[in-house]
C-alpha positions in Angstrom: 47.3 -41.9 31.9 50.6 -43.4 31.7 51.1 -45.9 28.9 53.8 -48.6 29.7 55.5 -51.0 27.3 57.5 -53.6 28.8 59.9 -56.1 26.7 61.2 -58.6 28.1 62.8 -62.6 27.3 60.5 -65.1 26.1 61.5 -67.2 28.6 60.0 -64.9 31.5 57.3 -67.1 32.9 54.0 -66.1 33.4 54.5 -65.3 37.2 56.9 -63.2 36.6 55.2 -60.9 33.8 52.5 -60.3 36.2 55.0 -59.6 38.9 57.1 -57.1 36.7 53.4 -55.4 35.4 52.5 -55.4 39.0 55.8 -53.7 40.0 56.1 -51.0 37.6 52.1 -50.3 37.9 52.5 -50.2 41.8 55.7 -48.2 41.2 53.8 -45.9 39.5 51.2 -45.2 41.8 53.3 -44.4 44.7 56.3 -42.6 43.1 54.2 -40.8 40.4 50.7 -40.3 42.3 48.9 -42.5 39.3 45.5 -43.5 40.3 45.4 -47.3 40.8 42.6 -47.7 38.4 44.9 -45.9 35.7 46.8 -49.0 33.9 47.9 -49.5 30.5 50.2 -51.8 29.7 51.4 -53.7 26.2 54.1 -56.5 27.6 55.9 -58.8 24.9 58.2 -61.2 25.2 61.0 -61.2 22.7 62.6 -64.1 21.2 66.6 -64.7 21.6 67.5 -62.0 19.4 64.9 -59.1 19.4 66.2 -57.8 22.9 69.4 -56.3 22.0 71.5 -54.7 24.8 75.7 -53.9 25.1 77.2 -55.9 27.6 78.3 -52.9 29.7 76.9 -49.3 29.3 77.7 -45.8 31.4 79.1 -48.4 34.1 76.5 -51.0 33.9 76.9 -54.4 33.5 74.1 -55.8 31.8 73.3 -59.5 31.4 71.8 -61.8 28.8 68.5 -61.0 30.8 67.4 -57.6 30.2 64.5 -56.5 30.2 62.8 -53.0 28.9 60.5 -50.4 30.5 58.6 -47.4 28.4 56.5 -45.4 29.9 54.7 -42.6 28.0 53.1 -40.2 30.3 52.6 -36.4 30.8 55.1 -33.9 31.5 55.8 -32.1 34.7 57.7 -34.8 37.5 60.8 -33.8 38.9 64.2 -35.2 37.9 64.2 -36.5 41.6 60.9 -38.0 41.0 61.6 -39.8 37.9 64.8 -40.6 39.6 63.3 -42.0 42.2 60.4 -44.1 39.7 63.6 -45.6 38.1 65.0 -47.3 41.2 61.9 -48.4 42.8 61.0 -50.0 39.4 64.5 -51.7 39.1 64.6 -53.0 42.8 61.3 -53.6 43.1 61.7 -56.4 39.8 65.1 -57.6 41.4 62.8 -58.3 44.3 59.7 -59.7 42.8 61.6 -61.8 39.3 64.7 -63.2 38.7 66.1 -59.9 36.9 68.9 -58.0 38.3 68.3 -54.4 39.0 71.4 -53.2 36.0 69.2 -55.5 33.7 66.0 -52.9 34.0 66.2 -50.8 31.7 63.9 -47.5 32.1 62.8 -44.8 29.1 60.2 -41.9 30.0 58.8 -40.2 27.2 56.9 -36.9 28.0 54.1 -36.2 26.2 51.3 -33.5 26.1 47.9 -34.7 27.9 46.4 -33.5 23.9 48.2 -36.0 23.0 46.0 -39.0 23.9 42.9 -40.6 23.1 40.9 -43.1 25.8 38.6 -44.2 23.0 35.7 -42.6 20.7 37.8 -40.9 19.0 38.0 -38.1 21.7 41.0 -36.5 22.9 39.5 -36.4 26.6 42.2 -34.3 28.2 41.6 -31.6 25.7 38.2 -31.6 26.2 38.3 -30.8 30.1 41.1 -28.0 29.5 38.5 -26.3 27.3 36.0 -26.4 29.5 38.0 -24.9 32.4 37.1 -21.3 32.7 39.7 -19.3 31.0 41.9 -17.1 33.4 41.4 -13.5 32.6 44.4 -10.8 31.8 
């Protein structure tokens, strides 16, 4: 159910944006357990100008090529899980585009399962938590 946003230069060329969607999908799949047919993905490419970063941040040296990651998703992982999303998502984009790992940026944003909507207006994760049996007290 994850959501991802990814901003990135305008230049990027096509090759790349798949590579980088590809990345952080795959990413997700093995670090976070999401089910391969479980992709959603908005990627934009920003003019000069609409990608705004300082040049060095909490020891990181960033570049005129950075690139943003958002991923909404449900809460629950580990900070040594998400830890370990962040720096498969980063080296696996230094390996796959011509980004440097300190110019991927990563956000999570938590957010209840109630939360979403996969079409018809349903909130489909609230539906199958009120059809579980309720535990009795």
């Amino acid at each position: 159910m994850p959501l991802v946003r990814i901003d990135l230069p305008a230049a990027t060329s096509p090759t790349e944006v798949a590579a980088i969607s590809r990345t952080v999908h795959q990413s997700m799949v093995e670090v976070f357990n999401v089910p391969q047919d479980d992709m959603f993905q908005v990627v934009a490419r920003r003019p000069p100008g609409e990608i705004v970063c300082t040049p060095q941040f909490l020891g990181v040296q960033h570049s005129d090529r950075v690139l943003f990651v958002q991923i909404f998703c449900a809460p629950g992982r580990t900070v040594g899980v998400k830890e370990a999303l962040y720096e498969r998502i980063a080296h696996g984009i230094a390996a796959q585009a011509s980004f440097a790992a300190a110019d991927v940026i990563i956000n999570l944003v938590e957010t209840l399962r109630e939360n979403w909507s996969f079409g018809n207006g349903l909130a489909q994760y609230a539906l199958q938590d009120r059809a579980r049996p309720q535990a009795r007290a």
